[in-house]
N, C-alpha and C positions, 0 to 999 in steps of 0.2 A: 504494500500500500504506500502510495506517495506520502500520506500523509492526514487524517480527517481534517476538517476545520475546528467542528465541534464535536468530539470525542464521547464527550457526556448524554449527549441527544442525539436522537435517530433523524438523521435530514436526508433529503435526496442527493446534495452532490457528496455527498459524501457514501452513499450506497450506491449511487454510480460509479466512484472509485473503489468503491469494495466489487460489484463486480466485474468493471474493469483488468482491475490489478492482481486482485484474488481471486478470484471466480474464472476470468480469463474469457467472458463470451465475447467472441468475436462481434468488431463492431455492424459488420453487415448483416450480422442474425440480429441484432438488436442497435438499431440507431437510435444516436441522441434525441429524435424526437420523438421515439415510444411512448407511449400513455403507460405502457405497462410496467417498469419499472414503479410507478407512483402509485398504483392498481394497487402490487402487491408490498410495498413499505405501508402503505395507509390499512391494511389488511394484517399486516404481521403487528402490527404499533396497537392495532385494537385486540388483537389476540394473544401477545404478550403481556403477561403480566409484569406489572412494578413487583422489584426482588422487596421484600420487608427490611427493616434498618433492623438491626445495623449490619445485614447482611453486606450490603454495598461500604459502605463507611463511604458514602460519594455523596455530589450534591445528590439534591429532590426532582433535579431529573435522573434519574437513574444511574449513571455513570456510566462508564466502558463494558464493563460484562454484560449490562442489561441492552446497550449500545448493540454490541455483537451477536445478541439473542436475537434482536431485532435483524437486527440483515442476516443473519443465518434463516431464521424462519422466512421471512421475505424472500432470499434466494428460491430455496425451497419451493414458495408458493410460486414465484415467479417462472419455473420452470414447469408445473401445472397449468398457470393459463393462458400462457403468451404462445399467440400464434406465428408462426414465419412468416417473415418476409415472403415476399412474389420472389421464385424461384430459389427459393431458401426452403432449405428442409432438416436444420440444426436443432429445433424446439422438437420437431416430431421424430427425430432420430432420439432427442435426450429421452424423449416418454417412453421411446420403444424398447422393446426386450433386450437385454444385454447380447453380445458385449456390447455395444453402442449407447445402450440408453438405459436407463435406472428402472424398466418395466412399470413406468406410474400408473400404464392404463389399466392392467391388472389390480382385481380387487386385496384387499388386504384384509384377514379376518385373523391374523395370529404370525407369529412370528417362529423364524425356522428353527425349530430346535435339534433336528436331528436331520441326516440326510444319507443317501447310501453313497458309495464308493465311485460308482460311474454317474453318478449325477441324475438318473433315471429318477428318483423320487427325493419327498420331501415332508417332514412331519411341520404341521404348525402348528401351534400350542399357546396359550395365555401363561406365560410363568407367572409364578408368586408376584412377584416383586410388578407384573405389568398387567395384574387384575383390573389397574382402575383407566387401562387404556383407551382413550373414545377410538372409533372409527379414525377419523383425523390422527389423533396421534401415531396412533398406526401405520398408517399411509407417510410419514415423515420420515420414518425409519429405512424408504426406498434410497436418497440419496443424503450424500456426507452433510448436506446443510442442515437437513432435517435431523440428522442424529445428533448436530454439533447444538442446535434447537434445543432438545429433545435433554443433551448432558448439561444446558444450562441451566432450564428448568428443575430437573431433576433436585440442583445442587440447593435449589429454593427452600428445597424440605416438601415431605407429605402432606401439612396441612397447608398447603400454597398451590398444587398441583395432585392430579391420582397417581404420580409418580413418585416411589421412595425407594 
């Protein structure tokens, strides 16, 4: 990252250089005049929760972790609902089945707890620990944003999230 402006709050040019710099999406699958970057910041910013004090020891805007929670989940989302560019086919590659794509289109009902040797199957299962998992959180666990999402939360504590 070159650099945030405002570190402590979630802003646009500043999740534009996250996913610039980090994320790495080429600019012709997503040009600077997309709506959808600000779709999904304004999406993730209402679906993240404020961490509780003095979890942060940061200002009352949240600070850098909750900062990072923020564009991680926004990636995430943003890779769910942004469509390609005319003759771009990089969002619909990322949705699509591996290797290429994080298989978003597929349903999520559990997560893989076991699997055979040649890759032919796969066991899904609710563990202990991700009983209080919605649908949604679920589906976050397909790519790195959403688990990066998913271990910020986590770190909030169980009565903050169904994650402990």
């Amino acid at each position: 990252m070159s650099g945030f402006v405002n570190p402590n709050q979630p802003n646009l040019p500043d999740f534009l250089d996250f996913l610039s710099t980090s994320v790495q999406i080429p600019s012709v699958a997503l040009p600077d005049d997309s709506p959808f970057p600000g779709y999904a910041l304004a999406q993730a910013i209402e679906l993240v929760l404020q961490p509780p004090s003095p979890w942060t020891r940061s200002p009352p805007s949240g600070g850098i972790l909750y900062t990072l929670a923020v564009y991680n989940c926004a990636t995430h989302i943003l890779f769910v609902i942004t469509p390609d560019q005319e003759g771009q086919t990089y969002f619909a590659t990322m949705r699509g089945p591996a290797p290429g794509g994080f298989n978003l289109n597929a349903p999520s009902s559990g997560i893989v707890v076991s699997s055979s040797d040649n890759g032919s199957a796969a066991t899904l299962a609710q563990p202990t620990w991700g009983a209080g998992l919605t649908v949604t959180q679920l589906g976050f666990f397909k790519t790195p944003w959403g688990r990066e999402y998913l271990g910020f939360i986590q770190s909030y504590g169980p009565s903050i999230v169904g994650l402990t």
